[in-house]
N, C-alpha and C positions, 0 to 999 in steps of 0.2 A: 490474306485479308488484313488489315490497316487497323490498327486501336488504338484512339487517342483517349489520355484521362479528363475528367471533368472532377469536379468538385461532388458530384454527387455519385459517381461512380465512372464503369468504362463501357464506351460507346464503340461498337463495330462499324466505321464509315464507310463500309459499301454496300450499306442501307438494305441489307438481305435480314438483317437482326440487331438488337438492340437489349445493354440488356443496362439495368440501375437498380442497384440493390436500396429498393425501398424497405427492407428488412423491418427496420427498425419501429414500423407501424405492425406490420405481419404477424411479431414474435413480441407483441405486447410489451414492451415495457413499461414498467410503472407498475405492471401486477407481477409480485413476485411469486405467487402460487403457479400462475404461469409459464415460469423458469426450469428450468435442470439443468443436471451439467453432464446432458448425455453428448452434447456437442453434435456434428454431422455437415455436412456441405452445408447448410444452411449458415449454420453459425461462422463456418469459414470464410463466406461470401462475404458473410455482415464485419466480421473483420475488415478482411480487406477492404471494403467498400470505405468503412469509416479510416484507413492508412491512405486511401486514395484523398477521400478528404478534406483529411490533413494536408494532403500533396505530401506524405512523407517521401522519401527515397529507398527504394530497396538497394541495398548495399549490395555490391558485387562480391569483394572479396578482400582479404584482410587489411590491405594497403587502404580499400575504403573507409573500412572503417576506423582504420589511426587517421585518417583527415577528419573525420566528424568528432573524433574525440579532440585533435589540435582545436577544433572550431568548435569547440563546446559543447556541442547535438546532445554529444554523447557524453553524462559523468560517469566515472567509477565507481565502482558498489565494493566493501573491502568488508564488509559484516562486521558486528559487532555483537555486543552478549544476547543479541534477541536474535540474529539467522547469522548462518554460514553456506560460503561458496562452496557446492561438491565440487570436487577433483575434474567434473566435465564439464566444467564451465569454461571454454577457453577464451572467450571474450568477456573478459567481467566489468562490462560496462551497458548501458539502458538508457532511455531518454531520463530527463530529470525527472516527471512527475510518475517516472516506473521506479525510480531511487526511491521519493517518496512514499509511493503507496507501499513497497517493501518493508520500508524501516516502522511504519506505522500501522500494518498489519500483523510486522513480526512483536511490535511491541504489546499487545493485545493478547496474541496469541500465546507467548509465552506466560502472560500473565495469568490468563485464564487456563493452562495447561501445563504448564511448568517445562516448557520442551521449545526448542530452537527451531526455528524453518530452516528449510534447508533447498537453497535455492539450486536446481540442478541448470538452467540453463537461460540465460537473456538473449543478447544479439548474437544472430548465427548469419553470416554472407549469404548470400546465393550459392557460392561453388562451394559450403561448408555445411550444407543441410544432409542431415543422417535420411537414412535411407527409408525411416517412415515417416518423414515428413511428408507433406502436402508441395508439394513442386512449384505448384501454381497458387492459391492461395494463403502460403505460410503468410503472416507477418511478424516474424523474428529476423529477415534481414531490415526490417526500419526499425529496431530499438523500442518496439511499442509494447514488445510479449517478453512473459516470465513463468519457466517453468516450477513447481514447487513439490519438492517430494512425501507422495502420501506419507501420515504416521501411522505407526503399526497399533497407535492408541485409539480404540473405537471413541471414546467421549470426544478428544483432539478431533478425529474427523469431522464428528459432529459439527462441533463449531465451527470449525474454519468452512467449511459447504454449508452451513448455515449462512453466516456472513457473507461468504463469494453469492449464495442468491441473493441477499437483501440489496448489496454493491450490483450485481447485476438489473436487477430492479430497479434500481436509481437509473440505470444507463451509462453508469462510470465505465464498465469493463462487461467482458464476455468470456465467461471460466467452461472450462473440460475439463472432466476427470477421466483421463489418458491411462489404459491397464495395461500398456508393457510400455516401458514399465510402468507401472503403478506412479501418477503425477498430477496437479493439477496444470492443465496451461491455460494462462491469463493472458490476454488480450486487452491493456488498460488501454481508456476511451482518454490519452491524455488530458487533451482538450478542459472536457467535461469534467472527467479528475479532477484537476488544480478549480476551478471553477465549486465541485462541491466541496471540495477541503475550504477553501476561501470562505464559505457561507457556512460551514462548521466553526471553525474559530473565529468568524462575526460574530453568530448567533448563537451557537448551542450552548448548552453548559457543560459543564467537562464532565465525563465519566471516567469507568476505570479503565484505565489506559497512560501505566506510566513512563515518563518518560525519564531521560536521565537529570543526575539531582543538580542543578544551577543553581550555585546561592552564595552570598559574601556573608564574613562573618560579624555580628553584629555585639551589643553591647553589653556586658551582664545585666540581669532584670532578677526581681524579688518576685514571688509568687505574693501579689495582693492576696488571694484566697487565704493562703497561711501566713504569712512573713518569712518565709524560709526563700533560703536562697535557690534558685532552678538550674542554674549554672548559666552556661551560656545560650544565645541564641542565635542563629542564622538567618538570613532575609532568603526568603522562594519565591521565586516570580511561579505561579500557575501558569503550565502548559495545556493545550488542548488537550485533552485525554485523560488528565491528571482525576482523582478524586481526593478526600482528605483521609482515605484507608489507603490507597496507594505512597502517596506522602512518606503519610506516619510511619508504615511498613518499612519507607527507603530509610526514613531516620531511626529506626528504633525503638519508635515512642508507640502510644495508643492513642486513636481517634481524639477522647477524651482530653490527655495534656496537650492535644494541636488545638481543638476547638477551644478549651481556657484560655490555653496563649494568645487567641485574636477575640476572644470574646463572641464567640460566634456562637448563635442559636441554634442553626441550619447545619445540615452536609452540605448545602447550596455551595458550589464556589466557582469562577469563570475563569477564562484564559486572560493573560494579566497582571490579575488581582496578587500583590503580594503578602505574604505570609510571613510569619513570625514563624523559625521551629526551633521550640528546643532542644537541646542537647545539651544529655547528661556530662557531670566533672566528672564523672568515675575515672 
């Protein structure tokens, strides 16, 4: 029997069956009480249905996927002080907005846990899927899934399965908590992804969620307050995620000398918005 893709899923054309994963009305999004991450064919469907699309490409085999990397598809993920690649990652490369949601959920997490993700697996070919995969459903050969390895920290858990439902309740992705081994695999909704990041750094205000520290060095200044010298200062462009305890923490300083040095009343602060931070002559 013959299956051609469509944009809302896949059609059987010798018209005995039909199937289109309207899922995504079924399994409620928008209510995140709703949610879990017991995962099950259900969720597998809705995967792939949303890789179809996309019209992504299920990558055959390693050759295919050095061409998607040549042509961009695909960036490389090299981690940095918030996640590290395990050892079984043999293709360390993702679409871009799986780059993104990586570095900006690892950035959080650590923050709020003190501990590294630990990303055990992104794009896997067709002829490269281990043995409990799903055959037919996977979507880690189109660069859209990330696996991440449970913490052995019960509060860590907490949060980060806190977060993956609230993210799943937006509609950005579709998370399982995988027990052999112990993982979560993420299925980011690209698309929709870069779409709600867009409307986060529009619109929100920055929370805590740092990022790393960008700044030029700026001019020495006097503490109006006292007449004493503060030493020097640096200019910070606020990043989305940033708050002014994140900041402060990266410079050394306390809430307090950030908020005198701009004269600010508020924690309020936006993506943007630049800052004045001091730094100590010691």
């Amino acid at each position: 029997m013959k299956a051609t893709r469509t944009r809302k899923g896949l059609v059987r054309s010798a018209g005995i069956c039909a199937w289109v994963p309207i899922l995504l009305v079924v399994l409620g999004f928008g209510n995140v009480e709703a949610q879990s991450l017991k995962g099950g064919l259900a969720s597998m469907q809705e995967q792939y249905g949303r890789a179809l699309e996309y019209d992504y490409t299920f990558l055959r085999d390693p050759a295919h996927v050095r061409q998607f990397v040549r042509n961009n598809l695909l960036v490389p993920l090299e981690g940095n002080r918030d996640y590290q690649l395990d050892d079984e990652v043999s293709f360390p490369y993702a679409r871009p907005e799986v780059r993104t949601f990586i570095e900006r959920l690892s950035r959080q997490y650590r923050d709020a846990c003190g501990e590294m993700l630990v990303v055990t697996s992104l794009t896997r070919p067709n002829n490269r899927q281990p043995g409990n995969s799903s055959k037919r459903w996977s979507v880690h050969p189109t660069g859209m899934a990330v696996d991440l390895r449970r913490s052995n920290t019960p509060a860590c858990r907490r949060w980060i399965e806190r977060v993956l439902l609230q993210l799943e309740g937006s509609g950005t992705l579709q998370a399982t908590h995988e027990r052999r081994p112990p993982h979560y695999h993420i299925a980011v909704y690209t698309k929709d992804y870069a779409r709600y990041v867009a409307r986060l750094e529009a619109d929100e205000p920055a929370v805590a969620e740092p990022e790393p520290m960008v700044a030029t060095q700026a001019a020495a200044v006097t503490d109006k307050s006292t007449g004493s010298s503060s030493g020097s200062l640096v200019r910070y462009r606020v990043r989305s995620g940033d708050s002014l305890w994140s900041i402060a923490r990266a410079h050394g300083i306390t809430v307090a000398q950030l908020k005198l040095a701009n004269k600010l009343t508020s924690s309020r602060i936006y993506a943007g918005q630049r800052l004045d931070v001091p730094v100590s002559s010691r």
